[in-house]
C-alpha positions in Angstrom: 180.9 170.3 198.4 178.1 171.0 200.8 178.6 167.2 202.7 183.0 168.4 202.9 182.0 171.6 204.5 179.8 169.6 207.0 182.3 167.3 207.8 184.9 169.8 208.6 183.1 172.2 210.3 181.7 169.6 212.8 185.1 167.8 212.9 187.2 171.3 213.9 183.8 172.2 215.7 184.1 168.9 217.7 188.0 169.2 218.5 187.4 173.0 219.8 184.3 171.9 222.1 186.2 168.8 223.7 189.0 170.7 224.3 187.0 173.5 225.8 185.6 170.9 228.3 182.3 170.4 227.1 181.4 166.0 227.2 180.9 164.5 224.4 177.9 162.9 225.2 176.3 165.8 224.5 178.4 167.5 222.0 178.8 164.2 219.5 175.2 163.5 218.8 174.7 166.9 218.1 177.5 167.6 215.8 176.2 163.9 214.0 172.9 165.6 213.2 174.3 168.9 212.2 176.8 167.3 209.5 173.7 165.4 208.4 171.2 168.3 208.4 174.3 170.4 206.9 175.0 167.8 204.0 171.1 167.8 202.6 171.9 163.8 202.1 169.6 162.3 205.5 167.4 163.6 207.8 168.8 164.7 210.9 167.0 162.5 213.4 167.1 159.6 211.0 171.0 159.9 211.6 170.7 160.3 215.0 168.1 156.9 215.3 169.6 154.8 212.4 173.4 155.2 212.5 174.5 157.0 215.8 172.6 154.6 217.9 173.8 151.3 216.2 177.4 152.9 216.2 177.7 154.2 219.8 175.5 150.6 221.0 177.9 148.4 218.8 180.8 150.0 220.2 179.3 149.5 223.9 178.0 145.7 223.3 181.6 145.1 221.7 183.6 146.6 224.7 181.6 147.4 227.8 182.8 143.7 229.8 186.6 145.2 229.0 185.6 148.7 230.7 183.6 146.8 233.4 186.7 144.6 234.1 189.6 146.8 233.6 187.8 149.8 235.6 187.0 147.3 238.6 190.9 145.8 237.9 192.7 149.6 238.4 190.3 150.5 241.3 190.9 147.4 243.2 194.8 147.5 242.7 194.5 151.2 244.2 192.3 150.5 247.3 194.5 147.6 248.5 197.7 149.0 248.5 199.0 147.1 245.6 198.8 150.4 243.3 200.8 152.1 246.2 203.2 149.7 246.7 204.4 148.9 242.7 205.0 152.8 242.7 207.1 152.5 246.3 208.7 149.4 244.7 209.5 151.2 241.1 210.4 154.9 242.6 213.4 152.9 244.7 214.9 151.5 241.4 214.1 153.9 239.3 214.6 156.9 241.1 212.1 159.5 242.0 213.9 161.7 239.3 213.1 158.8 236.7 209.4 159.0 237.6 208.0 159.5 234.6 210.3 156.9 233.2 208.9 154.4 235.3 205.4 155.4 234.0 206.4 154.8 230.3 207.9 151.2 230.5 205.3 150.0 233.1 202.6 151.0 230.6 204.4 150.0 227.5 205.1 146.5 229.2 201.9 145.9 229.6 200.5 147.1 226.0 203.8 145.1 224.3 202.7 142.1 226.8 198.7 142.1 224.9 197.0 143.9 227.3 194.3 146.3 225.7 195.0 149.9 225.5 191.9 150.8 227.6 193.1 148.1 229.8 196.4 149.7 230.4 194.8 153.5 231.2 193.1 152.2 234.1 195.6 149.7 235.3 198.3 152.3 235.2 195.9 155.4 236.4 196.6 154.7 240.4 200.5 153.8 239.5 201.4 156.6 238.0 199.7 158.6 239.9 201.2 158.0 242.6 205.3 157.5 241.4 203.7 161.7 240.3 202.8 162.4 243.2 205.3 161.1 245.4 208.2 162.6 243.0 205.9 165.9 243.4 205.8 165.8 239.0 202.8 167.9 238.1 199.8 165.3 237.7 198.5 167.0 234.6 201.7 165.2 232.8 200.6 161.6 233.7 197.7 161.3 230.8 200.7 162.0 228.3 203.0 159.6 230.1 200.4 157.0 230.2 199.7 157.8 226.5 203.2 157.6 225.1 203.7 154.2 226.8 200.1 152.7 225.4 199.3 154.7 221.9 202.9 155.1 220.6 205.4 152.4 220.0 203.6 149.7 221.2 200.5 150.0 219.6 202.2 150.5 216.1 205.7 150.5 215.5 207.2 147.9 217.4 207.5 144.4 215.8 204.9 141.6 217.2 203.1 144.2 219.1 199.8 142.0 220.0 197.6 144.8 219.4 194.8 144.3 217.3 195.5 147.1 215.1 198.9 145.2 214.5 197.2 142.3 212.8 194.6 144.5 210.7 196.8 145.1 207.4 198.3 141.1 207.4 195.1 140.5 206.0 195.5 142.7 203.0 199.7 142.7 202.2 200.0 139.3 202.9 202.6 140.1 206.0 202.7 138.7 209.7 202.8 140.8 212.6 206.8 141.3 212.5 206.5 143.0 209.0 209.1 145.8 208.9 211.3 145.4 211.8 213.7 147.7 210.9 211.3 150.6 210.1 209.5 149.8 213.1 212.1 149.4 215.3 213.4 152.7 214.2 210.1 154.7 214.6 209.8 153.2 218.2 212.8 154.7 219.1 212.0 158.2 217.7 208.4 158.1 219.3 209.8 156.5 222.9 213.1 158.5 223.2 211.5 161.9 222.0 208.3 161.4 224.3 210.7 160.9 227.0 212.9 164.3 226.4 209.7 166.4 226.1 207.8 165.2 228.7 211.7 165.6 230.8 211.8 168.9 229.3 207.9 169.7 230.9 208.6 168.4 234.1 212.0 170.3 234.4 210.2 173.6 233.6 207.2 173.0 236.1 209.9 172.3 238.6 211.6 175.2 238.1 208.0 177.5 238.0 207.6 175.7 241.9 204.7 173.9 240.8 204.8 170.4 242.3 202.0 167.4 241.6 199.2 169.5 242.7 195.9 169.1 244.3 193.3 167.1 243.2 190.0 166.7 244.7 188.3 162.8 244.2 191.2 162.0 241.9 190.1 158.1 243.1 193.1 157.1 244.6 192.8 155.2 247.9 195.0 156.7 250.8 196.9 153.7 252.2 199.2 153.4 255.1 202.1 151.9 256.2 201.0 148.2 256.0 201.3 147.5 252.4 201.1 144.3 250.4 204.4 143.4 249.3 205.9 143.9 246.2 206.1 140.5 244.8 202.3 139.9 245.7 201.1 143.1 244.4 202.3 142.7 240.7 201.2 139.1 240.6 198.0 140.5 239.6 199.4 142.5 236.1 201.7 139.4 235.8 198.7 137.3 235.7 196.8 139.7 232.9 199.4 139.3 230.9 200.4 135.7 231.3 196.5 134.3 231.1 196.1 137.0 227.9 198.6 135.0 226.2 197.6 131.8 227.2 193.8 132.3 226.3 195.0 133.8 223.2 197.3 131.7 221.4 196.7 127.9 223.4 193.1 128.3 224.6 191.1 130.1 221.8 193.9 129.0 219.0 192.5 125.3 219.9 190.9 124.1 216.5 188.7 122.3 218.9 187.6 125.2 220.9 187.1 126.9 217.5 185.0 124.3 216.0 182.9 124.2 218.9 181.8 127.9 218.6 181.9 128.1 215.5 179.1 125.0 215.7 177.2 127.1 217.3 177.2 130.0 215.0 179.5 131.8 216.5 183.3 132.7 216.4 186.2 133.6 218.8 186.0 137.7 219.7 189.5 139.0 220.4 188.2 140.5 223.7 187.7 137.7 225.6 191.1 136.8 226.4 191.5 140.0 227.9 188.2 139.8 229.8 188.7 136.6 231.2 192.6 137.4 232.0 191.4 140.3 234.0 188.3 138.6 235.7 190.8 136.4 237.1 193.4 138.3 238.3 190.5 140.3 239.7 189.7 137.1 241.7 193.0 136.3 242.9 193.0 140.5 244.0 190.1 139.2 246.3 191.3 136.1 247.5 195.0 137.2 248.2 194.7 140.6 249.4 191.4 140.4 250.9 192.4 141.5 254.6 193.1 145.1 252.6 189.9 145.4 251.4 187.6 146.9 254.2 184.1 147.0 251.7 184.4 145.1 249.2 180.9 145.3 247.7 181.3 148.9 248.0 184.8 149.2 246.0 183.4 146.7 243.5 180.3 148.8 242.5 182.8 152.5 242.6 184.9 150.7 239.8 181.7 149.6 237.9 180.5 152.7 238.3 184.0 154.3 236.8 183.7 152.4 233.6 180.8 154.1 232.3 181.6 157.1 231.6 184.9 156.4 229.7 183.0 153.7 227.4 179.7 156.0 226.8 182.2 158.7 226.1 184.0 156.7 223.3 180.6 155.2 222.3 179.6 158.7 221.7 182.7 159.4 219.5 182.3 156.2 217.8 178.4 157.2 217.0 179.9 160.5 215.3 182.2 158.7 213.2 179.8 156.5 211.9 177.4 159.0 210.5 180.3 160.9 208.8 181.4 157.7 207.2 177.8 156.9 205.4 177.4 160.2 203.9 179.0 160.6 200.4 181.1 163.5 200.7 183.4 161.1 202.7 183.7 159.3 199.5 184.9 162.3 198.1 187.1 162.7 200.6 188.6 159.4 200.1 189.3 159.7 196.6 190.9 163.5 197.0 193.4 161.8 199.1 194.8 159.2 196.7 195.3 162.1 194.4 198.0 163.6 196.0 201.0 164.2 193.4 203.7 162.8 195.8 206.0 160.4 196.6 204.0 157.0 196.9 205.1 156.1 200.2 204.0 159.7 201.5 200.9 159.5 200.1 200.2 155.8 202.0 201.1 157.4 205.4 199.2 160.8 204.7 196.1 159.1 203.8 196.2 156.8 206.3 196.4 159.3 209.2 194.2 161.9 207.6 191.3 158.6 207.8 192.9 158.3 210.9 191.8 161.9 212.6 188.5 162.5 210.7 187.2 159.7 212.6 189.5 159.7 215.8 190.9 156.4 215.7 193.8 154.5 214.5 192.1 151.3 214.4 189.0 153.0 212.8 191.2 154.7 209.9 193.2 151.8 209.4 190.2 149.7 208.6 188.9 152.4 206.5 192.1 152.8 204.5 192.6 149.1 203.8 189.2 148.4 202.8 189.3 151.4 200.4 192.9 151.8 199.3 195.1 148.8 199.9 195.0 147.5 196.4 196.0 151.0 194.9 198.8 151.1 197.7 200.1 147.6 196.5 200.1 148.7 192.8 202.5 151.3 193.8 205.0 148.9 194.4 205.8 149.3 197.6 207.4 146.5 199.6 204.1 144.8 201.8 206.2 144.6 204.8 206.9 149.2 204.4 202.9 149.2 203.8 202.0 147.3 206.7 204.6 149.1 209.1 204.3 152.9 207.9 200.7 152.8 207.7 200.4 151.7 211.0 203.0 154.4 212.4 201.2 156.9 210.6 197.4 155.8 211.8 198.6 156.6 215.5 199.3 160.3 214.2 196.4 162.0 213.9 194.0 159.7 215.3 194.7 161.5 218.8 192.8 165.0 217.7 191.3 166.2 220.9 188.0 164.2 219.8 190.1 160.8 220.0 187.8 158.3 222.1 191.1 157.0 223.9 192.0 160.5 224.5 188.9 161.3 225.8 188.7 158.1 228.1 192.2 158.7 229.1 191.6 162.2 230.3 188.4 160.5 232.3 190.4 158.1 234.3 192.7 160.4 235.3 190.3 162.8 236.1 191.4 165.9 234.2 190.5 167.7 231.4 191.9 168.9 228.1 192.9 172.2 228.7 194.9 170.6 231.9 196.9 168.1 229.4 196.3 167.9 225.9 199.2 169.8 225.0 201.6 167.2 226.1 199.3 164.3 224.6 199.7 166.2 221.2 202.9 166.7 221.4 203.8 163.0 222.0 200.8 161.1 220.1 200.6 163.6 217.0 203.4 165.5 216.7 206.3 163.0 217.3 205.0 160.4 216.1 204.2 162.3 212.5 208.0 163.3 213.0 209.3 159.2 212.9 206.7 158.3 210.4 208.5 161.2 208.1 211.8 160.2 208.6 211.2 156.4 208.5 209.9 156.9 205.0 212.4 159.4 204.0 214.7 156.2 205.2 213.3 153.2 203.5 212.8 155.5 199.9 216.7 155.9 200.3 217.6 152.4 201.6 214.9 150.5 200.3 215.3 148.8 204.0 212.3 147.0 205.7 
């Protein structure tokens, strides 16, 4: 009882602090020991030294060259004029009413295309911010915007989504990466349609108050004039992230020969090198083609280097907290509790899943811990594999995006604000709508039976 206790008060304790503004890299560690000290299971600094470290350093050695790259990607798009003129190009067609349209399916092309999530946030940072700005739409919507198009839909519902949290339960049901069209298809529209009416609704009402897109001291976006890079050139760049992604993933690294060859070697083909290598090329053809924009390039090199550390160190820092919660034994308990719901069984798959899901802030993270733990009591309830696969996944993105979310936390670091400023409107269309589909999509397939 003593190890529950621990891990909810530093888990609501954790949410209240991040949302009050104070970083994580302080708070996380801290809250790690005090579940630890709190649970009478493991020394405090022996949780801080043996499993926060490892946690926070795996999750930095894993990801760091997709910060590095993606940071340096989004802040070299911005300072040529390539940011600026996407969002000239896309407020034209779309209308500077339809900004925050614009936002969602430039982001949510680029997650449905492969591209990583973290990717996508700083990609899309200096595009959206500016279709905001130049439609005077309150900036403090743009993280939510951002987030609707990257962690909704195309992260879990829609069919074939490359995302690697997509392939995660194919392993365990036996199902491909299409597995429940229907249900997903169906959620995506709930999550993508509602997103779009509330964030609508937002923008309407902060028009209405007079408030416009704000000001906002080193926001990091690079004031450009009239002599832009044209349109065509300046979204060759996400064009080529997405086409090389593909190609490195399913030609390149799907070679049995390339395979072989690492795999001679002791090692084996990690799923972030596509997206490295996609980037680190456009990033090169940025330099090459659009050099005469760049006035120091060292210098704009080392600010988006610099910009990727404290988004990954952030995350790290969340990732360290989860993983001492996870290796004290009340989480068991915790575990088991939650299989012992007396509901439907389909409720209790997607309940389980996203309650994993928010303890330790991520999707992927409660996913991995609900498949390893459960999926062989979810396939004895007889539930169709391609259901399991799909509502599970809808209902990981649900609670994973608590205020101590790592993405969260990153995406409110790119963008430069804080929780207070937006986290309303990232709950409202991370948690709260998508919780709403994952209902009704069950409620759907126990009536229909439909996958």
């Amino acid at each position: 009882m003593l190890g529950v206790l621990a891990i909810l008060l530093t888990l609501f304790s954790l949410m209240y602090f991040a949302y009050r503004g104070v970083t994580v890299l302080v708070l996380a560690p801290i809250l790690a020991m005090l579940a630890a000290l709190l649970s009478g299971e493991i020394p405090a600094l022996h949780a801080l030294s043996n499993i926060f470290m490892p946690a926070a350093a795996g999750y930095i050695q894993a990801y760091f060259p997709v910060f590095l790259a993606g940071a340096i990607f989004g802040k070299l798009m911005g300072v040529t004029g390539a940011a600026t003129s996407i969002a000239h190009y896309i407020s034209n067609k779309f209308g500077k009413k339809h900004a925050i349209a614009a936002v969602i399916v430039a982001t949510s092309l680029l997650t449905y295309g492969g591209v990583s999530l973290f990717v996508v946030v700083f990609a899309m940072y200096p595009i959206g911010a500016m279709l905001l700005r130049e439609a005077d739409v309150p900036k403090r919507l743009l993280p939510a915007a951002i987030a609707l198009g990257a962690f909704t839909f195309t992260m879990t519902g829609l069919p074939g989504s490359p995302q690697y949290i997509n392939t995660m339960p194919t392993v365990y049901f036996g199902t491909d990466i299409y597995a429940g069209p229907i249900l997903g298809l169906m959620g995506s529209a709930i999550m993508f349609f509602g997103g779009l009416w509330w964030l609508n609704r937002r923008a309407a009402q902060a028009a209405a108050a007079g408030e416009g897109y704000g000001n906002h001291e080193n926001e990091g976006l690079h004031e450009v004039g009239n002599d832009l890079p044209s349109f065509g050139i300046s979204i060759t760049p996400i064009a080529l992230v997405f086409v090389l992604n593909f190609i490195f993933t399913k030609v390149y690294f799907a070679n049995p020969a390339i395979i072989a060859s690492y795999e001679a070697v002791g090692s084996a083909i990690n799923g972030t090198w596509p997206v490295v290598l996609g980037l680190s090329l456009s990033i090169v053809f940025i330099l090459v083609t659009l050099r005469k924009y760049l006035v120091n390039t060292n210098k704009v090199i080392f600010e988006g280097a610099i910009g990727s550390l404290l988004p990954i160190f952030n995350t790290g820092s969340e990732v360290g907290y989860g993983g001492v919660i996870k290796s004290l034994a009340a989480f068991t308990t915790v575990k088991l509790g939650i299989v012992a719901f007396t509901i439907p069984s389909i409720f209790k798959v997607a309940i389980s899943t996203t309650l994993l899901a928010g303890i330790v802030g991520s999707s992927s993270g409660g996913t991995a811990i609900a498949l390893e733990v459960l999926a062989k009591d979810f396939l004895a309830m007889g539930i169709d594999p391609q259901a399991l696969h799909r509502i599970m996944l809808m209902a990981s993105g649900g609670l994973d995006s608590l205020p101590h979310c790592g993405a969260v936390i990153t995406l409110l670091s790119v963008c430069k604000l804080n929780h207070k400023e937006s986290y309303l409107d990232i709950a409202a269309l991370t948690v709260v709508i998508p919780l709403i589909a994952v209902a009704i999509v069950s409620v759907f397939y126990l009536i229909t039976g439909i996958v």
